[in-house]
C-alpha positions, 0 to 999 in steps of 0.5 A, spaced: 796 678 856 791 673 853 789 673 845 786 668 841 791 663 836 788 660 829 790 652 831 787 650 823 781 645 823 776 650 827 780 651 832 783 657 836 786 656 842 787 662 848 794 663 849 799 667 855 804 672 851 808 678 852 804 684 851 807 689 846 813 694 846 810 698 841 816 700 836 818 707 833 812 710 829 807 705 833 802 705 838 800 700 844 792 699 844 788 696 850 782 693 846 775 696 849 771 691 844 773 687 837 767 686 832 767 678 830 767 680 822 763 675 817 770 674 813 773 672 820 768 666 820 767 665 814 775 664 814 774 659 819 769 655 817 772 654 810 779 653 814 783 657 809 787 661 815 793 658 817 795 655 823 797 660 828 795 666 826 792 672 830 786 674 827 781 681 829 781 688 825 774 691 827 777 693 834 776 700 839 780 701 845 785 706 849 792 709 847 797 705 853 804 706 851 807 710 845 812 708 840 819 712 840 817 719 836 810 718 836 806 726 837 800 724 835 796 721 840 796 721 848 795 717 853 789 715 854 786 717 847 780 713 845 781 710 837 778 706 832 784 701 829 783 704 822 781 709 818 788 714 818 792 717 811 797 711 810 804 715 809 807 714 801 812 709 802 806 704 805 806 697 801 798 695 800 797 688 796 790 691 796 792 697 792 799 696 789 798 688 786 794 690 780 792 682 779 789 682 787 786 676 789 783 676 795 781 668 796 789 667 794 792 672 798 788 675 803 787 670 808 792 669 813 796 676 811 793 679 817 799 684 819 800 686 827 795 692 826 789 685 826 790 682 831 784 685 835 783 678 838 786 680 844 787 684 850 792 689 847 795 690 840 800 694 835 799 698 830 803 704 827 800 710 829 798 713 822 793 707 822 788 709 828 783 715 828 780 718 834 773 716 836 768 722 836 764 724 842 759 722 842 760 715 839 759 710 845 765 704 844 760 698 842 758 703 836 766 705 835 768 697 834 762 697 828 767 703 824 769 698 821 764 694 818 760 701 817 766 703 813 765 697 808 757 699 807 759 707 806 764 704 800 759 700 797 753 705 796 758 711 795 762 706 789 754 705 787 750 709 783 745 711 788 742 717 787 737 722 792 730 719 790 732 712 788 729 705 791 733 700 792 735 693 795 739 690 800 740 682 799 742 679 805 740 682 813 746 681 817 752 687 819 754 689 813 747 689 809 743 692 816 749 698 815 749 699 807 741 700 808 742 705 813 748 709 809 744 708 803 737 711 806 742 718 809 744 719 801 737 720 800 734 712 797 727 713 797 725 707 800 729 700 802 727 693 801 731 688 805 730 680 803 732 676 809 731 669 812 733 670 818 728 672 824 733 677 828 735 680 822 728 681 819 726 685 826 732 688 825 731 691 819 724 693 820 726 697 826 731 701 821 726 703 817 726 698 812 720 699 808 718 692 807 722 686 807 722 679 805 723 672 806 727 669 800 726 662 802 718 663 802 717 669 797 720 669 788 725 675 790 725 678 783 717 678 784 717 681 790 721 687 788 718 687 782 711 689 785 714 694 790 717 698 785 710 699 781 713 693 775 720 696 774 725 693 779 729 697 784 734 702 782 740 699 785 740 693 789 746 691 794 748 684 794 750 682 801 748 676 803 754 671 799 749 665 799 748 662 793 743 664 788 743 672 791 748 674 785 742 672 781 737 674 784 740 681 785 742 682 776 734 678 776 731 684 780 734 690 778 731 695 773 733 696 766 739 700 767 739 700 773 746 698 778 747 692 783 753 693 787 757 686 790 759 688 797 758 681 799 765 675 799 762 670 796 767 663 798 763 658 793 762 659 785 755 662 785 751 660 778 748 666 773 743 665 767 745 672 764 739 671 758 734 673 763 737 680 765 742 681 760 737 685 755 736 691 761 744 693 760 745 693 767 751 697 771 755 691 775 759 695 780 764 691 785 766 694 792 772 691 796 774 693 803 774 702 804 778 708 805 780 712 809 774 717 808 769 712 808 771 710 816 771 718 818 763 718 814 761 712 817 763 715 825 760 722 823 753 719 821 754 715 827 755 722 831 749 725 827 744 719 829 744 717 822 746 711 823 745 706 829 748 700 832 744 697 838 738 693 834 744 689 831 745 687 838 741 682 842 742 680 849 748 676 849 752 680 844 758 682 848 762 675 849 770 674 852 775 670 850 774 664 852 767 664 848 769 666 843 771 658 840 763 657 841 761 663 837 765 662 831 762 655 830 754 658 832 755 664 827 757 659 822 749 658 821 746 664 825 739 663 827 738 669 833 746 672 832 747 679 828 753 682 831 758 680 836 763 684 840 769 680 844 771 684 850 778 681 851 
């Protein structure tokens, strides 16, 4: 088969290897699609992956082969690569390491499950769920991603009835916006630089959305919300000065929620917003059930994926290269899918 290897220095290189045997408890997947994900990039841009790492977590595809004593799934099922119930002996630095550190162990301890990169891939098979009928295969390799927003608003404070407002436009922010409409915000105000993104967010319903290069995004959001600021306010940009910017907009008590990775020391001036006693939450990744809500509201027309995708979206492997080094800074670029 064909995969992508991290060579170190902004490098991969599409190497020749064996497919998988899938082991005992494991699944071989023949990958449908694999989203490039905004970690992977930001991964690659800073060069803090290893050398010779596989890389690849937000794929679909197919069951081809099964593992010795594996009864859960069949041939030819089509599957998410996560989203299941991990057995009780699994060892997750994520959840066990009470002192976890993503910038210090989590690049490079992709395990065999992510490496999406690729034309077939392992994984135990407890990991993967089912794609529901119904949801198209480009939707499917978003679960991932659409996981990680729908973690982020059920860890928020967001209530029916509340405003809100998402820093940052692009595949994380989009969905976030989308999962928070569906709990019942009110209305959604996006601030987004990007021009594809910008159309984006207008075609998903975003109630306005501004320029943050042209516009004071505390000003702004202020005079939207009546003189108060937003009730909850997702930091999904990881650009310098959003962190800020999210703790200056949000109302007095009100929350703001940190989905964004940010690789750079961002600066805070608490005396402009520490007197409104604001609610500052972190979320990181998901869990399973937030990969099953994603997919339901997917099936349920909740949430749609097709305006993050322009013409183009869909690469192969031996693009992949020049697509990492394009979404570095991306200009028309929501999100892309590699068809290995």
């Amino acid at each position: 088969m064909r995969a992508a290897v991290y060579m170190g220095a902004r490098r991969f290189e599409i190497q020749d290897m064996a497919v998988p045997e899938p082991g005992p408890g494991n699944v071989l997947v023949k990958v449908k699609y694999c989203g490039i994900c905004g970690t992977d990039v930001h991964t690659f841009m800073y060069d803090v992956t290893p050398p010779g790492t596989q890389m690849g977590h937000e794929y679909c595809g197919t069951v081809v082969a099964l593992g010795e004593g594996v009864t859960n799934w069949s041939i030819g099922d089509r599957i998410v690569g996560g989203g299941g119930t991990p057995p009780p002996d699994h060892d997750d630095p994520t959840a066990s390491d009470p002192r976890f550190n993503y910038r210090e162990m989590g690049p490079g301890r992709e395990p065999m499950w992510a490496r999406g990169y690729a034309e077939f891939v392992e994984v135990e098979a407890w990991r993967p769920i089912a794609i529901p009928d119904g949801v198209s295969d480009e939707a499917a390799a978003m679960a991932e991603p659409l996981a990680t927003a729908v973690h982020a608003v059920r860890r928020s404070a967001l209530k029916i009835g509340d405003t809100v407002a998402v820093l940052g436009g692009g595949p994380i922010g989009l969905f976030t916006m989308q999962v928070a409409r569906a709990a019942g915000a009110s209305k959604i105000f996006v601030a987004e630089p990007a021009p594809a993104r910008t159309l984006a967010a207008r075609e998903l319903g975003a109630d306005a959305v501004i320029d943050p290069t042209e516009t004071d995004v505390e000003e702004a959001m202020v005079e939207l919300t009546d003189g108060v600021g937003p009730d909850v306010v997702f930091e999904c940009a990881a650009a310098k000065g959003t962190l800020d910017d999210a703790l200056r907009t949000v109302r007095k008590g009100g929350n703001v929620t940190l989905v964004s990775l940010a690789w750079e020391q961002t600066a805070l001036n608490p005396v402009n917003w520490i007197a409104r006693e604001i609610k500052f939450t972190t979320s990181f990744v998901y869990e399973p059930e937030d990969w099953k809500i994603g997919l339901d509201l997917i099936r349920k027309g909740k949430v749609t994926v097709e305006p993050l995708m322009a013409t183009g979206a869909i690469i192969g492997l031996d693009d992949l290269q020049m697509t990492f080094e394009r979404l570095m800074a991306p200009a028309s670029d929501i999100k892309m899918l590699l068809a290995p």
